[in-house]
N, CA and C atoms of all chains as a GROMACS GRO file, in nm:
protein
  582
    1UNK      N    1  -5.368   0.690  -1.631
    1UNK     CA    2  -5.485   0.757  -1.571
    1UNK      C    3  -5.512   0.890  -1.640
    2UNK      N    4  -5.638   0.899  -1.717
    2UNK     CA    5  -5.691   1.069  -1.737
    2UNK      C    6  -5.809   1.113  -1.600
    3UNK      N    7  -5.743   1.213  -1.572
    3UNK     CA    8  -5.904   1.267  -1.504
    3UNK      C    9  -5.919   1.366  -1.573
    4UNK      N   10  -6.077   1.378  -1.629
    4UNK     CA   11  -6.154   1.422  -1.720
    4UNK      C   12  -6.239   1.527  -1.598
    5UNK      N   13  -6.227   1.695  -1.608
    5UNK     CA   14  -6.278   1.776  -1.509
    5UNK      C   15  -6.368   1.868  -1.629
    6UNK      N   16  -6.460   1.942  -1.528
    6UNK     CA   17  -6.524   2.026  -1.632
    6UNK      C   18  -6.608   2.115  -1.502
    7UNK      N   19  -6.562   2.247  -1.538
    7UNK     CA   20  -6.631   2.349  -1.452
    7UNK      C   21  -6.713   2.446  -1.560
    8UNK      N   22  -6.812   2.426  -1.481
    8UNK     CA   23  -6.965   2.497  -1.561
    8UNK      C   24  -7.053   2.593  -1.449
    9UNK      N   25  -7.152   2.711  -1.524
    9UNK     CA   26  -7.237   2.708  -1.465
    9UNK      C   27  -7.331   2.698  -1.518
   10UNK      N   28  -7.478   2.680  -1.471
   10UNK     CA   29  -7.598   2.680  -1.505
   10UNK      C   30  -7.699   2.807  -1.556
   11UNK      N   31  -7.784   2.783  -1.600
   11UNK     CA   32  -7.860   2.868  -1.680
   11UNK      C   33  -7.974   2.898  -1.524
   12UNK      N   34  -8.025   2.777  -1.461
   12UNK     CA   35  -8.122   2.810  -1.372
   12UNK      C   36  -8.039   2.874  -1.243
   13UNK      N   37  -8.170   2.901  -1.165
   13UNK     CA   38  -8.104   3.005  -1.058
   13UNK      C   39  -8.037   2.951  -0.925
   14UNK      N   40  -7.936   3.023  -0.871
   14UNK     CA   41  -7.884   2.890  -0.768
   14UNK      C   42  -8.004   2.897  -0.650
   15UNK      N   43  -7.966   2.732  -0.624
   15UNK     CA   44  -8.082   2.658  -0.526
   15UNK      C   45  -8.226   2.671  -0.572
   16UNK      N   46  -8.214   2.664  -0.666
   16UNK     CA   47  -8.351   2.633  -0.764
   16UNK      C   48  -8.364   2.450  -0.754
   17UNK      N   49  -8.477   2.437  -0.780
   17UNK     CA   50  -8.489   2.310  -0.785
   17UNK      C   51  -8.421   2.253  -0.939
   18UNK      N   52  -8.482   2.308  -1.058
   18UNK     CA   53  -8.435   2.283  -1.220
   18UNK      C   54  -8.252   2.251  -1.164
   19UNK      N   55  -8.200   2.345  -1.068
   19UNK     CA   56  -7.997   2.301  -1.037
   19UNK      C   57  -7.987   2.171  -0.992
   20UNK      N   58  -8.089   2.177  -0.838
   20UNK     CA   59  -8.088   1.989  -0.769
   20UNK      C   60  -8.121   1.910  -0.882
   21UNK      N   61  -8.225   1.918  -0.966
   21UNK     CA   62  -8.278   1.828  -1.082
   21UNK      C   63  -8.171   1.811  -1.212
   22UNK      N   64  -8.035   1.897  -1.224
   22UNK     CA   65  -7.976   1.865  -1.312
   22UNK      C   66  -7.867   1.837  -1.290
   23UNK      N   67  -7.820   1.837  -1.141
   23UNK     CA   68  -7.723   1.776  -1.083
   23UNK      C   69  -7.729   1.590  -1.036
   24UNK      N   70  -7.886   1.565  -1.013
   24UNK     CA   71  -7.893   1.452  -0.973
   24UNK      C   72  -7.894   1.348  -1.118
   25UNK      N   73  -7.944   1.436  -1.196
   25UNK     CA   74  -7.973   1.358  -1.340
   25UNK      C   75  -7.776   1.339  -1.399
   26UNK      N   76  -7.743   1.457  -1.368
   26UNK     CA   77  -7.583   1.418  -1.434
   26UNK      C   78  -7.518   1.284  -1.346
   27UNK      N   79  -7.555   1.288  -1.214
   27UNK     CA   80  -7.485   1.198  -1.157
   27UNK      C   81  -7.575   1.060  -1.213
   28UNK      N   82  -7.663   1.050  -1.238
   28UNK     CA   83  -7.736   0.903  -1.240
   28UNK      C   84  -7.687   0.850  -1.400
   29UNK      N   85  -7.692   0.955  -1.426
   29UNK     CA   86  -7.625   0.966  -1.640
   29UNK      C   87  -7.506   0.913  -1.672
   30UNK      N   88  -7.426   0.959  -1.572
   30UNK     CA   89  -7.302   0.968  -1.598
   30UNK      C   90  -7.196   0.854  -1.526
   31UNK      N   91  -7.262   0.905  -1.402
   31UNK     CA   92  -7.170   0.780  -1.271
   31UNK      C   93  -7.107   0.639  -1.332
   32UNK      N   94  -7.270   0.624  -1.410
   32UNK     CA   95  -7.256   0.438  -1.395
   32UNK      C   96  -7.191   0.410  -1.543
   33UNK      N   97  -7.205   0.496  -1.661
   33UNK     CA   98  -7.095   0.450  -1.795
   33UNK      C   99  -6.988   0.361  -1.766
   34UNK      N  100  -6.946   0.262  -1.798
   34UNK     CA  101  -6.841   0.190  -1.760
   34UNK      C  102  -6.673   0.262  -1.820
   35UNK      N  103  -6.633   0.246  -1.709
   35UNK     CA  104  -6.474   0.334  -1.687
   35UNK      C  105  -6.463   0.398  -1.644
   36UNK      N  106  -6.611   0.533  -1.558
   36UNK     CA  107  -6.566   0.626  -1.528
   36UNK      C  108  -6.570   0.604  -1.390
   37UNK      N  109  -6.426   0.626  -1.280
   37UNK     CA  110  -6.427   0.596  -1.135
   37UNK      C  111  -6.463   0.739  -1.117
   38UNK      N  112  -6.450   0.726  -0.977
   38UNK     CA  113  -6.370   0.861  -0.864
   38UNK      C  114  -6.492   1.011  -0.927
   39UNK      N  115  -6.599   0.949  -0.953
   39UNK     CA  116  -6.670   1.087  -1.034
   39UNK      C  117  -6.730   1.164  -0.893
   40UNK      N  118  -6.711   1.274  -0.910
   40UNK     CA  119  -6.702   1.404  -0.795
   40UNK      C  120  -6.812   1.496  -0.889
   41UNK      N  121  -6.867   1.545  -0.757
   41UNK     CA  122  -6.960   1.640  -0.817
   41UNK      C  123  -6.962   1.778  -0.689
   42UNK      N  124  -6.875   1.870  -0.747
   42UNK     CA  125  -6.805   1.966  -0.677
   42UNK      C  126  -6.843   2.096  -0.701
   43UNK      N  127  -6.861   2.181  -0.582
   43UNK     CA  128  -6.891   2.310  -0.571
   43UNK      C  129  -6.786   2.414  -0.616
   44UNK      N  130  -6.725   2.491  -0.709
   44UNK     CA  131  -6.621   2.576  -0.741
   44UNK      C  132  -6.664   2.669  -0.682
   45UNK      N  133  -6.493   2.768  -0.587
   45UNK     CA  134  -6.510   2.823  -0.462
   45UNK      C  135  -6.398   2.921  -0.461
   46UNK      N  136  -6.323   2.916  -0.572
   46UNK     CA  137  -6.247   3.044  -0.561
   46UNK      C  138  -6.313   3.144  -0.622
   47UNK      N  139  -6.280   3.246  -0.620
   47UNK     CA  140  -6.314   3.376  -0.599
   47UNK      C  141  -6.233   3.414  -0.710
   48UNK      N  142  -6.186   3.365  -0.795
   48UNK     CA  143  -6.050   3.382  -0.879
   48UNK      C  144  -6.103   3.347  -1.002
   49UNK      N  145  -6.245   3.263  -1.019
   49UNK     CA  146  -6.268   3.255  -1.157
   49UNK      C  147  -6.419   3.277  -1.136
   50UNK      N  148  -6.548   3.252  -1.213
   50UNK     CA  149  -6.625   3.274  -1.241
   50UNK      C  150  -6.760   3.131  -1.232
   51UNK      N  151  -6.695   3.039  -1.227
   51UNK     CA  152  -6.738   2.916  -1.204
   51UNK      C  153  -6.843   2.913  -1.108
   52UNK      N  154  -6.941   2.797  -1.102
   52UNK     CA  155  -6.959   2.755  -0.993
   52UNK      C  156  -6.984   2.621  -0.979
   53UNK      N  157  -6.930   2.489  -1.052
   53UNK     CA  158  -6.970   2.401  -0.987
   53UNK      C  159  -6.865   2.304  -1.079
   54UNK      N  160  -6.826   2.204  -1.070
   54UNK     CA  161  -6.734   2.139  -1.100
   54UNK      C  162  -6.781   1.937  -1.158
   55UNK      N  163  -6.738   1.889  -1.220
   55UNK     CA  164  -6.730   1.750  -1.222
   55UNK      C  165  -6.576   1.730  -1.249
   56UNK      N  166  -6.592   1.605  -1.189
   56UNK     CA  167  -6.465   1.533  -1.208
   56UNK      C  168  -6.496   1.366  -1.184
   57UNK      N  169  -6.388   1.305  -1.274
   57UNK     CA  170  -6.384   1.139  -1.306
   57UNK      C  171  -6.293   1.132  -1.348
   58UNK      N  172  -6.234   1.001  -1.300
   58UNK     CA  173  -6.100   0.919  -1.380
   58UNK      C  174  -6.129   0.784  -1.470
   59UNK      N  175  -6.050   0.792  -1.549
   59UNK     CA  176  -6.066   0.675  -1.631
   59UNK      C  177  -5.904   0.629  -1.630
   60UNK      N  178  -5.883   0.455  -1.669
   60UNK     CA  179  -5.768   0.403  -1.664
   60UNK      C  180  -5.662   0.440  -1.764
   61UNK      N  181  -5.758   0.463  -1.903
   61UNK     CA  182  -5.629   0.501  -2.018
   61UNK      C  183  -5.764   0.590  -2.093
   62UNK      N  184  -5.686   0.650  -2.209
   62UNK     CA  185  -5.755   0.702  -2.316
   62UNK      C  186  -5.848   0.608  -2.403
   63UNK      N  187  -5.845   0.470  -2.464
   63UNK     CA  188  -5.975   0.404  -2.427
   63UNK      C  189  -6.061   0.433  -2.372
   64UNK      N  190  -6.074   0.388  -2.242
   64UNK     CA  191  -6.166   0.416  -2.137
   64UNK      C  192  -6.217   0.543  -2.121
   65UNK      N  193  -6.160   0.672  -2.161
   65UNK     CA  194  -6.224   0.791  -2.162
   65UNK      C  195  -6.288   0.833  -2.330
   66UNK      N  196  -6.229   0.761  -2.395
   66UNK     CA  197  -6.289   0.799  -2.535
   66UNK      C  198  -6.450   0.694  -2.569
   67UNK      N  199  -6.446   0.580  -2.499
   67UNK     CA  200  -6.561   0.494  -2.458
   67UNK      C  201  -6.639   0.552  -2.406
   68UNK      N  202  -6.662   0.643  -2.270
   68UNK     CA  203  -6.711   0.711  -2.229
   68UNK      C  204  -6.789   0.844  -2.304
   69UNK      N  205  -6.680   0.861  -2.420
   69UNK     CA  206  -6.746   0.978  -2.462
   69UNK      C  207  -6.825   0.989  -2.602
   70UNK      N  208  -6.815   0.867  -2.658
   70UNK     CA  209  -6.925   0.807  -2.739
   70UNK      C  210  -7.031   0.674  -2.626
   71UNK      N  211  -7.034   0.691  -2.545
   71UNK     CA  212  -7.128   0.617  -2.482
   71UNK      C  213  -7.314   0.631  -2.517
   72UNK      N  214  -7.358   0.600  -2.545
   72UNK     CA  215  -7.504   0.658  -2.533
   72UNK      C  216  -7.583   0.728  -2.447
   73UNK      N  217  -7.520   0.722  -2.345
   73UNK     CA  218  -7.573   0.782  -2.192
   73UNK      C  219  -7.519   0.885  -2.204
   74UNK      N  220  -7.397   0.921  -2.256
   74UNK     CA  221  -7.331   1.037  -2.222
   74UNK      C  222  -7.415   1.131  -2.322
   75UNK      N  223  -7.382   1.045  -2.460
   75UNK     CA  224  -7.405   1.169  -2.553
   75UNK      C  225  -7.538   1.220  -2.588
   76UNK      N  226  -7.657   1.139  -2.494
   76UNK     CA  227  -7.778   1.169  -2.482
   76UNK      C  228  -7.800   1.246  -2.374
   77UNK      N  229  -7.699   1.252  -2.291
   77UNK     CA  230  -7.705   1.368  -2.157
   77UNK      C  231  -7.655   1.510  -2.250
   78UNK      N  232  -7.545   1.464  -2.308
   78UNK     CA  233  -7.483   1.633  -2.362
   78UNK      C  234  -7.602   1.663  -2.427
   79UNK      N  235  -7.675   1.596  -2.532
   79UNK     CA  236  -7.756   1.682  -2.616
   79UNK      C  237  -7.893   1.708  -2.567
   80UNK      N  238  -7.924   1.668  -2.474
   80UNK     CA  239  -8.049   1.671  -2.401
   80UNK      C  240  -8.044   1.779  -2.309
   81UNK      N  241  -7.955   1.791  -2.181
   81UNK     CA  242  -7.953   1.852  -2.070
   81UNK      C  243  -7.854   1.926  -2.082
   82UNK      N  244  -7.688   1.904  -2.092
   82UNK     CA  245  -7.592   1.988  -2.118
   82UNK      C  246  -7.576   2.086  -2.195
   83UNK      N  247  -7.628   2.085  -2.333
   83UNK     CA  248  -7.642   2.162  -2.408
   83UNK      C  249  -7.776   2.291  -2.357
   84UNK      N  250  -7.870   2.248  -2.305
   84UNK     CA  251  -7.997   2.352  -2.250
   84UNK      C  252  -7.953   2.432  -2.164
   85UNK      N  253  -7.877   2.336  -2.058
   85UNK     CA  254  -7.914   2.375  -1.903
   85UNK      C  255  -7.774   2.417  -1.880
   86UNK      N  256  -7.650   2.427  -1.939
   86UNK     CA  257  -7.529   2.475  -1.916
   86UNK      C  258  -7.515   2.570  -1.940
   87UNK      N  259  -7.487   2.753  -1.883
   87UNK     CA  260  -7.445   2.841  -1.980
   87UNK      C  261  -7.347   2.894  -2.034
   88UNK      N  262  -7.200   2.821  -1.964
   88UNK     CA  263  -7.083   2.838  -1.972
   88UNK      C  264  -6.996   2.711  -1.905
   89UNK      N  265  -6.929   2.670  -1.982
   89UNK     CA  266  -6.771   2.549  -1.919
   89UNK      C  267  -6.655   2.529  -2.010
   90UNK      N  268  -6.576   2.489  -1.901
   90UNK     CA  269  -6.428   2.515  -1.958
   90UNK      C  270  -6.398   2.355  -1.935
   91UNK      N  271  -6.328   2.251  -2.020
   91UNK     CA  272  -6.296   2.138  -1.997
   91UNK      C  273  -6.146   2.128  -1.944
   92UNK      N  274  -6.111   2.038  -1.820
   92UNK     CA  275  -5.938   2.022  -1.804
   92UNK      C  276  -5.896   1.862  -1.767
   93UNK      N  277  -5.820   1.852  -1.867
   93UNK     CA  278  -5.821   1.695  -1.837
   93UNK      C  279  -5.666   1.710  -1.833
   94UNK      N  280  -5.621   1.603  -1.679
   94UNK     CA  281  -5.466   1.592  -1.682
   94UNK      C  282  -5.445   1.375  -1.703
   95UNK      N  283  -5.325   1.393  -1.662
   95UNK     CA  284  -5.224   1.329  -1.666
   95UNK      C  285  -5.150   1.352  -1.560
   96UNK      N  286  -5.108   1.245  -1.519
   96UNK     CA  287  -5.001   1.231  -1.434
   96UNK      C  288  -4.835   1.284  -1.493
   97UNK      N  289  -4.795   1.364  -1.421
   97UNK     CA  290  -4.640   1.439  -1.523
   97UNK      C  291  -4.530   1.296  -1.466
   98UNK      N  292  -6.328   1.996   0.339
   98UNK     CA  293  -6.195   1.955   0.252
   98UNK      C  294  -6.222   2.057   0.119
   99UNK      N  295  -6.078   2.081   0.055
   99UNK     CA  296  -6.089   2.212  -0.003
   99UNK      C  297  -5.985   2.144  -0.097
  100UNK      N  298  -5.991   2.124  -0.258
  100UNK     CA  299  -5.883   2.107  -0.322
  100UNK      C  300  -5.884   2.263  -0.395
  101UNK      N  301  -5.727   2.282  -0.390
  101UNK     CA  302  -5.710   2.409  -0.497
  101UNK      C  303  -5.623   2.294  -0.547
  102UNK      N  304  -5.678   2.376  -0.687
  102UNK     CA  305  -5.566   2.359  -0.829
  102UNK      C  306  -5.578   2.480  -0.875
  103UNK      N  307  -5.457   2.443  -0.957
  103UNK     CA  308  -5.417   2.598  -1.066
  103UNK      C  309  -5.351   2.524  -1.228
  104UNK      N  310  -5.414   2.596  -1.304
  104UNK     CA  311  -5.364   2.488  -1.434
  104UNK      C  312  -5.286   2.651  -1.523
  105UNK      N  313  -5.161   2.610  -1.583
  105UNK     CA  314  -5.088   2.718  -1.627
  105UNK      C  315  -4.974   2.727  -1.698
  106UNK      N  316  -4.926   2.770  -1.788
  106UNK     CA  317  -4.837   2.781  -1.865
  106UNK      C  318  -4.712   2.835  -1.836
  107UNK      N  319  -4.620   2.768  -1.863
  107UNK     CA  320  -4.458   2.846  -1.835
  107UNK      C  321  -4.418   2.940  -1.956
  108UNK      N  322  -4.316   3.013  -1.923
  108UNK     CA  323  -4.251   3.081  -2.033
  108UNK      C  324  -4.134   3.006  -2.073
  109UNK      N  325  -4.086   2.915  -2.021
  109UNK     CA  326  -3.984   2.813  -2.093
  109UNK      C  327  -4.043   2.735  -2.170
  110UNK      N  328  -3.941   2.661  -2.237
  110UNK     CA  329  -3.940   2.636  -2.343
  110UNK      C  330  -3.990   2.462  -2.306
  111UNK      N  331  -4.102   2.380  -2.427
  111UNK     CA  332  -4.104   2.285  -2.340
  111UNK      C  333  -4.061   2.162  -2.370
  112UNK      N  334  -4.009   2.153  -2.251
  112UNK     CA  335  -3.907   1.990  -2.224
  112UNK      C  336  -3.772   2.087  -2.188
  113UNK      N  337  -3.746   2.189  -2.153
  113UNK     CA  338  -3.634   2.267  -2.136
  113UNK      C  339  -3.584   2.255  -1.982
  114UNK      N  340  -3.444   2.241  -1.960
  114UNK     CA  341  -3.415   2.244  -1.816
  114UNK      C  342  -3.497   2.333  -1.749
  115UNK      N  343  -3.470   2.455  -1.772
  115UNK     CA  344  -3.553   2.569  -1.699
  115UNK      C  345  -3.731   2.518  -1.661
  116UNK      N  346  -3.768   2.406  -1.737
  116UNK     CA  347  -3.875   2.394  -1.725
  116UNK      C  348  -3.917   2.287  -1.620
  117UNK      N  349  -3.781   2.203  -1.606
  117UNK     CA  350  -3.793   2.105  -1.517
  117UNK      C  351  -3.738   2.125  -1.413
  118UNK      N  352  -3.672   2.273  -1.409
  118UNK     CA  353  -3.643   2.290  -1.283
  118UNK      C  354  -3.715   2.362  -1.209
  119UNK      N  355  -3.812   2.408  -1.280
  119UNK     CA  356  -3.941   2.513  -1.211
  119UNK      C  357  -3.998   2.369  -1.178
  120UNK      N  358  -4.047   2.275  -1.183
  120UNK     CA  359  -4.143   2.171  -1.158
  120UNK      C  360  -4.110   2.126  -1.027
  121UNK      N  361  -3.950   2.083  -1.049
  121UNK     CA  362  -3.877   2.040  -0.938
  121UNK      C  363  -3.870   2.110  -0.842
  122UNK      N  364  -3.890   2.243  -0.831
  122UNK     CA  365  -3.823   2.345  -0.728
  122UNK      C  366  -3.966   2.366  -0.649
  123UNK      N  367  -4.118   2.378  -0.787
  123UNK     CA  368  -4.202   2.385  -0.725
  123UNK      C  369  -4.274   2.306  -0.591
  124UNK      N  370  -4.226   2.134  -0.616
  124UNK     CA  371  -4.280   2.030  -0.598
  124UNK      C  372  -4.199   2.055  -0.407
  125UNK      N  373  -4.069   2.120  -0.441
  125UNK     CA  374  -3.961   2.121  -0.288
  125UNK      C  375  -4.045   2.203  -0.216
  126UNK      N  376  -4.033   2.360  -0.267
  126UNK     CA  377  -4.117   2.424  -0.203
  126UNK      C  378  -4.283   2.389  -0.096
  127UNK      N  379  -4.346   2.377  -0.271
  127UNK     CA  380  -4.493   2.379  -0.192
  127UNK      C  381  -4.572   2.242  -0.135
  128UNK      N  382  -4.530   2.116  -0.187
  128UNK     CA  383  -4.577   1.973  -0.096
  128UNK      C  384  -4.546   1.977   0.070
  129UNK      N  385  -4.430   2.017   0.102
  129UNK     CA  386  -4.381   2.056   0.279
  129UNK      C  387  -4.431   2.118   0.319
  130UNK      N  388  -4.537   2.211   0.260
  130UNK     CA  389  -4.560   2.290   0.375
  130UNK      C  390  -4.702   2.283   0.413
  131UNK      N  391  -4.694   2.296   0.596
  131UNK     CA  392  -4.819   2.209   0.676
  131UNK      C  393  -4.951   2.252   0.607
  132UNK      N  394  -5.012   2.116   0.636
  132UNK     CA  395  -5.134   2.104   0.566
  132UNK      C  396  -5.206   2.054   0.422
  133UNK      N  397  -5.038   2.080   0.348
  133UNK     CA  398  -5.081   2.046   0.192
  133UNK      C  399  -5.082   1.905   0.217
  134UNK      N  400  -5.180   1.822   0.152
  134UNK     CA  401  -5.201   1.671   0.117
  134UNK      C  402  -5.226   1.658  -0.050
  135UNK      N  403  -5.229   1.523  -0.068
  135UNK     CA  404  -5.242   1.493  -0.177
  135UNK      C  405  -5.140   1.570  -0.293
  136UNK      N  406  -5.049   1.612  -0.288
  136UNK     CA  407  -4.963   1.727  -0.355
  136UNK      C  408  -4.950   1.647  -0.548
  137UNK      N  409  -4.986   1.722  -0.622
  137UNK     CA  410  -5.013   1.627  -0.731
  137UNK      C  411  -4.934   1.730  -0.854
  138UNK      N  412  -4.868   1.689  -1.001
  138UNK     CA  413  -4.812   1.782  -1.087
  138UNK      C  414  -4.874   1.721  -1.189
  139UNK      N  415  -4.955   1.788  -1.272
  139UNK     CA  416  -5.033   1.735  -1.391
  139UNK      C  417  -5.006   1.787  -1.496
  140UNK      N  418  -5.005   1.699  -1.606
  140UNK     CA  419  -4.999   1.765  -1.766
  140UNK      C  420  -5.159   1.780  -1.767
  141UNK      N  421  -5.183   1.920  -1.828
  141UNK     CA  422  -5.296   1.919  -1.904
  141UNK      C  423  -5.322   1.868  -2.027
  142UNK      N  424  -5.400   1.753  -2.056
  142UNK     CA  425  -5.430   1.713  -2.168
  142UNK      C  426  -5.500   1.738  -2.285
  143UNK      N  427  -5.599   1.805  -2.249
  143UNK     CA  428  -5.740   1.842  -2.312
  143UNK      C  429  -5.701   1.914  -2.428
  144UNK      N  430  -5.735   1.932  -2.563
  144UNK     CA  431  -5.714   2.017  -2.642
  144UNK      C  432  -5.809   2.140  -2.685
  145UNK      N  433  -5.887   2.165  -2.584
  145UNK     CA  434  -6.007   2.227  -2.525
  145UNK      C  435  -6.017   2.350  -2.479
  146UNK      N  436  -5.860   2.363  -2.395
  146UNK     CA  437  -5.793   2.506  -2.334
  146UNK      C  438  -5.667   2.480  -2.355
  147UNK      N  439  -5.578   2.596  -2.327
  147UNK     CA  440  -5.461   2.603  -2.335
  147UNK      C  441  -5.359   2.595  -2.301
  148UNK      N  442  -5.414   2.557  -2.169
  148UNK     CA  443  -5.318   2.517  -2.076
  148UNK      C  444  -5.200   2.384  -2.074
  149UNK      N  445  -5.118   2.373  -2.010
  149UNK     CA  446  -5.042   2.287  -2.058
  149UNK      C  447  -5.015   2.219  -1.923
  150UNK      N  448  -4.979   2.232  -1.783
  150UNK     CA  449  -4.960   2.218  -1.636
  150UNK      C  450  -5.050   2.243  -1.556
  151UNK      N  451  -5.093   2.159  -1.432
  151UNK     CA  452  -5.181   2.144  -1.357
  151UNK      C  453  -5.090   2.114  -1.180
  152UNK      N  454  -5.149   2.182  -1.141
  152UNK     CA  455  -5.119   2.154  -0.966
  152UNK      C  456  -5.236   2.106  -0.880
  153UNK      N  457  -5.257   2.017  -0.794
  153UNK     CA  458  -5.380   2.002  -0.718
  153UNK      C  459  -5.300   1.964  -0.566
  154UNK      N  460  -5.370   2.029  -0.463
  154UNK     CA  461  -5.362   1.989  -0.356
  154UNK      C  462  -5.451   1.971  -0.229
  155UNK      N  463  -5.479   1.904  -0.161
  155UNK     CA  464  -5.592   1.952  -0.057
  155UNK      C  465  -5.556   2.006   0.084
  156UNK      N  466  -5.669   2.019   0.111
  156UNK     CA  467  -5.676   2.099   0.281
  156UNK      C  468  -5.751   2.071   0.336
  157UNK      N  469  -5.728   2.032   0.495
  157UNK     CA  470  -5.863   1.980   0.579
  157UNK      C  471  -5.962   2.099   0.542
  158UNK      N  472  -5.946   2.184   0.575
  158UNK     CA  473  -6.015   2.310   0.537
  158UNK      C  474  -5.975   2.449   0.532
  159UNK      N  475  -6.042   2.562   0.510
  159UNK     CA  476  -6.014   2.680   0.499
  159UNK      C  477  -5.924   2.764   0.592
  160UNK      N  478  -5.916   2.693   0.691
  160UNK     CA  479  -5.826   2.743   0.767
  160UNK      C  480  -5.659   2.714   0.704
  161UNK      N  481  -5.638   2.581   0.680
  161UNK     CA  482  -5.509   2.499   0.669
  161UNK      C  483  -5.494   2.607   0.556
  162UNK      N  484  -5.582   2.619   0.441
  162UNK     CA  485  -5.560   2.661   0.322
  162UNK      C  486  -5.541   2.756   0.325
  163UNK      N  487  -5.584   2.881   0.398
  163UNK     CA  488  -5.508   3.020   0.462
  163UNK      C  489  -5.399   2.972   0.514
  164UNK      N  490  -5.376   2.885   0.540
  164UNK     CA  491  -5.221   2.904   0.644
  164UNK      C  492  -5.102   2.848   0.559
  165UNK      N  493  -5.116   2.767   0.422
  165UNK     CA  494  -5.045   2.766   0.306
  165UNK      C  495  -5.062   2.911   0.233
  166UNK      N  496  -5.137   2.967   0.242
  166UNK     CA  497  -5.187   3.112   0.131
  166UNK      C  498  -5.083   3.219   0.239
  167UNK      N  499  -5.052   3.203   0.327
  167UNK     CA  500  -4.934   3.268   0.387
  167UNK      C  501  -4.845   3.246   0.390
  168UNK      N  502  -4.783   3.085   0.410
  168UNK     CA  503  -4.648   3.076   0.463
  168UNK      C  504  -4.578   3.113   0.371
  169UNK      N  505  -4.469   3.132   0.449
  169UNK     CA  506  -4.316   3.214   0.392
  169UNK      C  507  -4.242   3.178   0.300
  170UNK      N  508  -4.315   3.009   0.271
  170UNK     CA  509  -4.253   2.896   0.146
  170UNK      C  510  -4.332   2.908   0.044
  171UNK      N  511  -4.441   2.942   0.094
  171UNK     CA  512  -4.569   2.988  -0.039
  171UNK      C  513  -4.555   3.124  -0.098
  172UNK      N  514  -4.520   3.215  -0.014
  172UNK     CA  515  -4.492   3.376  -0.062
  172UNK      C  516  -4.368   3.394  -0.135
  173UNK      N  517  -4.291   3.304  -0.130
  173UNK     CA  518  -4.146   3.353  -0.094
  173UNK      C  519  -4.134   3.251  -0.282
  174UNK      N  520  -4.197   3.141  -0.281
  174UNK     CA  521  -4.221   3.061  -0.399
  174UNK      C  522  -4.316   3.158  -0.518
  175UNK      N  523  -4.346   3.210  -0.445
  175UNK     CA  524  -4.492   3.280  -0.569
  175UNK      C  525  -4.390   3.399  -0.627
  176UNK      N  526  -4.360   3.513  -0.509
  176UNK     CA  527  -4.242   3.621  -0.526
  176UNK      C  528  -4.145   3.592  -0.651
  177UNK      N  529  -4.068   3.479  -0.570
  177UNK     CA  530  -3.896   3.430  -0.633
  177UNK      C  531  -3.929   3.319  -0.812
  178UNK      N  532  -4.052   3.291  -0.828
  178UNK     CA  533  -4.055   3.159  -0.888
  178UNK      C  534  -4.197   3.196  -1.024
  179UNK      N  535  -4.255   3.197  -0.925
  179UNK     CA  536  -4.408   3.163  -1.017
  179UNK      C  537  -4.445   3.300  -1.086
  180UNK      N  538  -4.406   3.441  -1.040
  180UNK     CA  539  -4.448   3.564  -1.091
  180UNK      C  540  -4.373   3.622  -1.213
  181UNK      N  541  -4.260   3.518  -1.166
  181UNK     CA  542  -4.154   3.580  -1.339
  181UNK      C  543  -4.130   3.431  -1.449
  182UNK      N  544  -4.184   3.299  -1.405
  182UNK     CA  545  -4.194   3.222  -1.474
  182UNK      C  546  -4.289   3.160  -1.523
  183UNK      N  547  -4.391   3.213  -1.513
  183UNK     CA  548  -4.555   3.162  -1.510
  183UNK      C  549  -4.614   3.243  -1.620
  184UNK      N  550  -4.645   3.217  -1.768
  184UNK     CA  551  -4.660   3.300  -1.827
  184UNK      C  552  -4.870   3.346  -1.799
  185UNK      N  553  -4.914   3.231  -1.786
  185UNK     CA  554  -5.008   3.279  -1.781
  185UNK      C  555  -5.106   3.145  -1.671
  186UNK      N  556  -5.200   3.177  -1.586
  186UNK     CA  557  -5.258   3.091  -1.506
  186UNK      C  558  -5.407   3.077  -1.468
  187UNK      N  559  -5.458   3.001  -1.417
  187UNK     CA  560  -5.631   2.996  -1.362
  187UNK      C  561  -5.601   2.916  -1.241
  188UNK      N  562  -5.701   2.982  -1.169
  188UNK     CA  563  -5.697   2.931  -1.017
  188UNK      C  564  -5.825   2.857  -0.997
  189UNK      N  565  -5.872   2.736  -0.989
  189UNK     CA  566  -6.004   2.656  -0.930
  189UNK      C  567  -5.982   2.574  -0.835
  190UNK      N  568  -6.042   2.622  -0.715
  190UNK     CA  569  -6.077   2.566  -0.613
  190UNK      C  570  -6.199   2.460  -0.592
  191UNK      N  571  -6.215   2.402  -0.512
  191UNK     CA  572  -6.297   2.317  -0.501
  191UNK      C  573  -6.347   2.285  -0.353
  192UNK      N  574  -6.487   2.276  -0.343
  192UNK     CA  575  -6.521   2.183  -0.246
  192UNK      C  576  -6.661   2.070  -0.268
  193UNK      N  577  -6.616   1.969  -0.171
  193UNK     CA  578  -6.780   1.857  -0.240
  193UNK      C  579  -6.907   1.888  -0.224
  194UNK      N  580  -6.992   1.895  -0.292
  194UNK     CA  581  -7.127   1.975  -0.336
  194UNK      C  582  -7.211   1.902  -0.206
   0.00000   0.00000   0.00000
């Protein structure tokens, strides 16, 4: 199992519509790629970093997440929307120890 | 529901007893005490950040998660454990959007 996380924030303003509009588009983009389960679309809430909003998905092996990340859906989301509309993210992908 | 994680680096050496006994000691400590669920120990994978270790746990909510952010197994673990063996850390919390 990898889960593949990524905390970002946005360029538009919070509770702007352009945030609902690029949150619903990541989930419709992204969700359905084949391999990626358990995809979370999460509010970051400590006070401890700078963040504010989170994804997360699991995939079964490294296959399945490297499929994902040459997918066409994906890599037409990064260069389309992710790249515009993101102004900062940090990627964390684990493993089970 | 509230997951904190914390992803972070030891000052041991790695694959070193000292390193598996911070894991082990961590896992005694902080999974027991009320409220933590899901209690999880992750390698960070990503070659993205620098991190190398990942913790995730949840909480019905903000309350439970104050009441781990106190107990005497959490203070007494952070004090004795995590402040002189932890070389460096990030704290992300979470809740569902």
């Amino acid at each position: 199992m990898i889960r593949h996380t990524v905390i970002f924030n946005l360029k538009h303003a919070h509770g702007s519509l352009q945030e609902k509009g690029f949150l619903r588009d990541a989930r419709i983009a992204l969700e359905t790629i084949p391999g990626v389960t358990k995809f979370e679309q999460l509010r970051q809430v400590s006070p401890k970093n700078e963040y504010r909003f989170g994804f997360s998905m699991e995939f079964a092996d490294k296959k399945a997440y490297d499929a994902y990340d040459r997918h066409p859906k994906h890599t037409a989301f990064v260069q389309d929307r992710w790249n515009r509309e993101v102004e900062k993210f940090l990627e964390i992908d684990y493993e089970k120890l």
